[in-house]
C-alpha positions, -999 to 999 in steps of 0.1 A, spaced: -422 -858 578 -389 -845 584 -382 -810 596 -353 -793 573 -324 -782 590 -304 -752 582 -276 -778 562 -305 -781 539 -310 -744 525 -306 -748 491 -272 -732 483 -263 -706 452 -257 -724 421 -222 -721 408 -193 -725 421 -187 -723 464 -166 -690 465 -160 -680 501 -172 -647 509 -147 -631 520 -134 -632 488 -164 -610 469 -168 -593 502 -126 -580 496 -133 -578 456 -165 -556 459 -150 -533 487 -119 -531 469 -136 -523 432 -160 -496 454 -127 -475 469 -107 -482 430 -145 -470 412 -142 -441 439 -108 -426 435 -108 -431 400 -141 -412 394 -121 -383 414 -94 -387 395 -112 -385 362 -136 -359 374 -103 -328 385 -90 -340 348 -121 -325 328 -132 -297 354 -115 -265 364 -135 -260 396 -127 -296 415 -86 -299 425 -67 -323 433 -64 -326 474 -28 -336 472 4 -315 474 14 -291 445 54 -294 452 80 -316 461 80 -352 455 45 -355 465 29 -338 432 -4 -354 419 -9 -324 400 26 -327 379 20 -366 376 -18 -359 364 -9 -337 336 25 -352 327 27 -363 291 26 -398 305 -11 -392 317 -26 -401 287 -21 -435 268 -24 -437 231 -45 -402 235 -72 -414 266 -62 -399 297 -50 -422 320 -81 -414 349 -107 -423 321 -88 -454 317 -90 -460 351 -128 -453 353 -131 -481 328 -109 -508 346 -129 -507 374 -164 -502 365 -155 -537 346 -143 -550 375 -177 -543 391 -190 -565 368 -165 -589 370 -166 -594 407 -201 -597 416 -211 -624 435 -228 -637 404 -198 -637 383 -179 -650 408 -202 -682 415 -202 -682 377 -194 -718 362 -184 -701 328 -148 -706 324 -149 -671 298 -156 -653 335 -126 -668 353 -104 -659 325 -117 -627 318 -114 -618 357 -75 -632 356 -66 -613 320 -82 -583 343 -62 -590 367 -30 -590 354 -34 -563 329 -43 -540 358 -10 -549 373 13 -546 341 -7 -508 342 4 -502 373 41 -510 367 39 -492 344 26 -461 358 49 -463 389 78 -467 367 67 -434 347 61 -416 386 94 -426 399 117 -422 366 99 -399 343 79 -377 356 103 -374 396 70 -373 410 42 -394 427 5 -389 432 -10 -403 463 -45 -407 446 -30 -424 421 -9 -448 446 -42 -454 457 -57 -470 428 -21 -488 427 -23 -504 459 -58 -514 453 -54 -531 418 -26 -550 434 -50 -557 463 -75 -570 440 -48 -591 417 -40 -607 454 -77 -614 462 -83 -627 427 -56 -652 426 -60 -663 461 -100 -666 455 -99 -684 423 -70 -708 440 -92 -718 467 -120 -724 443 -99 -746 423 -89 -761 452 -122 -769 467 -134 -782 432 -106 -805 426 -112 -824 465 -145 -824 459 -157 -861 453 -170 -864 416 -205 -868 417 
């Protein structure tokens, strides 16, 4: 009989995503779920403020009551709540390995919505409201982040699966 060597571990079933890639997505989607719960938690309370300067250009508190915090009625923190707690789910390691096409596109459409969001909101920051919120920059540099990672991981997927030999 022949002893199994480490090679022969039986590996996840799905597709081979490296692991830096869900290791970026999930820390990514924790600090986005994070500032967003903060975010969404000084918009319905009284008694939890904003850390973030109340004058100047630096104004989190003029950008996150601004008419152009809310879209079509939702405030904009709740919306962000949402985006990333179904990121969560759409960056596991399980969804990620997932063979399901419906995943990879959902996770892309995800993607890129998040982005047109945030072009959105910065726009509305820089030319609307003459003000910027650094907790909300946060969540913008991280859903850029995670449109990066996202591209990049399901690029090198593509490009594993495609040299693969057919078998």
């Amino acid at each position: 009989m022949i002893a199994a060597s480490a090679t022969d571990a039986p590996r996840p079933a799905g597709r081979p995503v490296p692991a830096w890639v869900i290791r970026a997505s999930a820390i990514l989607v924790g600090i986005g779920l994070a500032d967003a719960v903060y975010l969404t938690v000084t918009h319905f309370t009284t008694h939890v403020r904003l850390a973030c300067s109340g004058s100047g250009v630096i104004d989190c508190a003029r950008v996150t009551t601004s008419p152009q915090s809310y879209i079509l009625g939702i405030p904009v923190a709740v919306l962000g709540l949402v985006f990333f707690v179904v990121y969560a789910g759409l960056c596991t390691p399980a969804a990620w390995r997932s063979p399901e096409p419906l995943v990879r596109y959902a996770r892309l459409a995800w993607a890129i919505g998040g982005v047109c969001t945030v072009v959105y909101l910065i726009y509305a920051e820089l030319f609307e409201i003459d003000a910027i919120c650094l907790w909300c920059s946060l969540v913008h540099v991280v859903t850029i982040a995670l449109f990066v990672v996202i591209v990049v991981g399901e690029a090198l997927v593509e490009g594993a699966a495609s040299a693969a030999p057919a078998g």
